[in-house]
N, C-alpha and C positions, 0 to 999 in steps of 0.2 A: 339406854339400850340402843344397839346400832340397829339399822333399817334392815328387818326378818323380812327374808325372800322363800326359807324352805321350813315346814316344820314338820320334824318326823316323829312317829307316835310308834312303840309297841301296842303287841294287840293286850294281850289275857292279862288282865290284873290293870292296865293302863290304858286304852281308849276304850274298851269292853270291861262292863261291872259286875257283879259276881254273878250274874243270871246271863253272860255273853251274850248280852245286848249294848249298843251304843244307846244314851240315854237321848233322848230327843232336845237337850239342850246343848249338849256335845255336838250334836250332829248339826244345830244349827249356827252353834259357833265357826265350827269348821267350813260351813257353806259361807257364811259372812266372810273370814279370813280369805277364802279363796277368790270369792268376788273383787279383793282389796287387792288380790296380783301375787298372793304367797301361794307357793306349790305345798302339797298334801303327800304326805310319803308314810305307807303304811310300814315298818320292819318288825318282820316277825319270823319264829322259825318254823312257820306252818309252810305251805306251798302256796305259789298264788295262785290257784285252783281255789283252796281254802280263804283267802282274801275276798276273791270277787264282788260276794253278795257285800261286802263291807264297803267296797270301792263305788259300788252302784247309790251306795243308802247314800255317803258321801258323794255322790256326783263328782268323784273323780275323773276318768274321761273327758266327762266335759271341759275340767280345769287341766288336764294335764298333769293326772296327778302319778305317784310312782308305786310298785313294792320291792320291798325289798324281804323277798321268800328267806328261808331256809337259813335264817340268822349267815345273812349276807352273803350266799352261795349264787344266788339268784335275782336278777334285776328284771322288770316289767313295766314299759310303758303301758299304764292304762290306757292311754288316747289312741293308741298302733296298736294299742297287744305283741308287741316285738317283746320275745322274752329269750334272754340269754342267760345260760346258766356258767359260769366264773366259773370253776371246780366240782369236781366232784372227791369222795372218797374211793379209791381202786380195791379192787378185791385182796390184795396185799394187806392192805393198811385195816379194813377191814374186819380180817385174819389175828391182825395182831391185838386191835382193842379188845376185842372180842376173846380171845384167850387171857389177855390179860385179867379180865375182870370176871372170865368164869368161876375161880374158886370162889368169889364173894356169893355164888349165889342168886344175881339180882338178873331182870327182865333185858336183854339185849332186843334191840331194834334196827334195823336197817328201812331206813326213810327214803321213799321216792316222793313223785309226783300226787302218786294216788295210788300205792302202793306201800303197804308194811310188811318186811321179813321179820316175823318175831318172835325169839325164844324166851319163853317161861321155862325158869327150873321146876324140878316136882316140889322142892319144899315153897316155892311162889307161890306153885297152881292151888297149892290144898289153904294158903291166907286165901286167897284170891275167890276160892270157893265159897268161902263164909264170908266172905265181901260182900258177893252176890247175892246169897240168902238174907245179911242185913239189910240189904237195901233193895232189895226184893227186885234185881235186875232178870230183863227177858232172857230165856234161855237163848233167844235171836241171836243175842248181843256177843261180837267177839270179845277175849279173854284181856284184849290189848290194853294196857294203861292211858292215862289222860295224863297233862301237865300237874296235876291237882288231885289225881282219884287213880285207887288201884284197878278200876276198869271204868275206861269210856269210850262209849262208842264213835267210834275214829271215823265210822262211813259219815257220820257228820260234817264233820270237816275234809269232805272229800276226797278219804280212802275208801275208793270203791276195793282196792284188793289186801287180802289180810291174809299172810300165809303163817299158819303157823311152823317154824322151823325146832328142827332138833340142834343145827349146827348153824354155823359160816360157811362151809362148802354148800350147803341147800341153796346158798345167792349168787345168783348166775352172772351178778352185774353192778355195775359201779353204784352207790348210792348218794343221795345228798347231804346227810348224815347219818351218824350211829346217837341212838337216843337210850338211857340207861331210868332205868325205874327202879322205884322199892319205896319203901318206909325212911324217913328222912336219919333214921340212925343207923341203919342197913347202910344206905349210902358212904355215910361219912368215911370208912374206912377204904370204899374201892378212890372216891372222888381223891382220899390223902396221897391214897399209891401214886394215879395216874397223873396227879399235880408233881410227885416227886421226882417218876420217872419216866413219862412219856410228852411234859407240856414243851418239851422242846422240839418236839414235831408235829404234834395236834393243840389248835387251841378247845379247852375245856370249861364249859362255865354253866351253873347251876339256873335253870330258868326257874323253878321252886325247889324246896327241899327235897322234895319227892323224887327231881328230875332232875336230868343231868344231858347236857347235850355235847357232841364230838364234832370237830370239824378240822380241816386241815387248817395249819396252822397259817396266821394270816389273812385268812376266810373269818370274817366276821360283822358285823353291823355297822361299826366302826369305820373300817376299812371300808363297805360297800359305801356308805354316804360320801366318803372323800372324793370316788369313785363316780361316783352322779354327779357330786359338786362341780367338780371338774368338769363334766361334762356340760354343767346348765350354765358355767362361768359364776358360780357362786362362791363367796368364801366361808370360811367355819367359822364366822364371826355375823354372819347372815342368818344362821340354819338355830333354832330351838329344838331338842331333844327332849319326848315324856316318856319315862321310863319307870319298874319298877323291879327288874332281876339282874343278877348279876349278870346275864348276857347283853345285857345292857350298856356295860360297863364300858364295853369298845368305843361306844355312841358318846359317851358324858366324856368320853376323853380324847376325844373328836373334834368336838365343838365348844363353842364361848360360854353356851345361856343351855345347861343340861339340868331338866325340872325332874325331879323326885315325885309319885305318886304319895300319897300320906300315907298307903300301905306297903312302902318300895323296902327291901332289904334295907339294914344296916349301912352296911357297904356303901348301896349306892346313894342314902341319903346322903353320908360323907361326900361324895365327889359333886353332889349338887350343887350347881347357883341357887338353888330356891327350892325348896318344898312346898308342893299344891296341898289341894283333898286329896282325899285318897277317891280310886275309882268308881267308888259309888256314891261319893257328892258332890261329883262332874270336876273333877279337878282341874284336869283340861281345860274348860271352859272358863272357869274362876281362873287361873292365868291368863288368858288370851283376853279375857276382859279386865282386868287389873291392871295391862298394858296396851287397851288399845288396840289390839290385834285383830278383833272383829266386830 
């Protein structure tokens, strides 16, 4: 293996284990590896708003470590806090996913910082409803989906604002993505259209079966890393990728040494150098020490 200068990790399902905790042996891998002179790069498609407390546990800042928000929309020096946002979606583009995929029925989302525009159809709201009585959710709690779950509470991950919308005219402004939810076989028929006839202008890629994320095309994980690399003078024969979603997929094809979660898609097992554990028996960490890395 050539000499790793960067290692960049997804969050949910790959450095976070199914209770969205870093395990205490992960986190102390990562502290050792950073001590050795490698940078720490979180990519995910949350905000870095939603990062933060993660960056702190890892002692980022101190290292100099990176995020990369909004499945690559978004870059963030821990050390400065200098955060610049790459792209956005415009209220056009918008416009158009969002018609596109209204016959299907499923949850449209318009993603900010700390912000959600979000339309539930009624045949949604009434699953959704009997969601909440199974799992016996507070009446508190918005209606908004999670990565993983037909409702989760979003103010967690630092959407303080939740509006619920009837349309894409209700949004007044550009967002960082458009996010699509439902039931993983609901999906499959909006995810076939817009791969048919729209991925020539938006890249499209499934962070769980449930979910589905939008972004201009180009705008990806992928791309933002090359984009840093460059900037820290690193090359993609340097950088390790832990991944387990096909939005992912930018990142394994990025770089030399892209590791698979032992819970990761199909897919991206395929484009792996190597398969770890999976996220809840530190996979992470069981690579980074199989080679020395911490």
């Amino acid at each position: 293996m050539d000499k790793i200068k960067m290692i960049v990790m997804d969050m949910d399902g790959t450095l976070l284990n199914s209770k969205r905790e870093i395990s205490e042996e992960t986190r102390d891998a990562l502290i050792s590896a950073q001590e050795k002179g490698i940078r720490i790069v979180l990519a995910s498609g949350r905000s870095y708003r939603s990062l933060l407390q993660y960056g702190e546990i890892l002692r980022m800042p101190e290292f100099g470590g990176y995020f990369i928000g909004v499945n690559g929309a978004a870059l963030t020096n821990t050390a400065t806090m200098e955060h610049e946002i790459i792209r956005q979606l415009q209220l056009d583009e918008i416009n158009e996913i969002f018609n596109a995929v209204k016959p299907y029925e499923i949850e449209v989302m318009g993603v900010l910082d700390e912000t959600i525009y979000d339309y539930i159809p009624d045949s949604l709201r009434e699953l959704k409803r009997q969601f909440r009585i199974d799992n016996n959710i507070q009446d508190d709690v918005p209606w908004t989906a999670g990565t993983f779950s037909m409702v989760e509470d979003q103010r967690k991950n630092k959407y303080l604002n939740i509006y619920d919308i009837k349309g894409p005219e209700e949004i007044d402004q550009a967002v960082n993505k458009v996010c699509l939810a439902h039931t993983k076989e609901t999906l499959e028929k909006p995810y076939e259209w817009l791969m048919e006839n729209l991925s020539h202008k938006y890249h499209f890629a499934r962070t769980s079966m449930q979910w589905i994320e939008c972004a201009p095309l180009g705008i990806n994980k992928g791309s933002a890393i090359l984009r840093l690399a460059e900037e820290l003078g690193f090359t993609s024969n340097e950088i390790i990728v832990f991944g387990d979603g096909e939005n992912d997929l930018t990142m394994f094809n990025a770089v030399k040494y892209p590791v698979a979660m032992g819970n990761a898609m199909e897919k991206v097992k395929e484009a792996a150098f190597e398969i770890t554990l999976d996220n809840n028996s530190n996979g992470i960490s069981a690579f980074l020490k199989k080679y020395n890395l911490c």
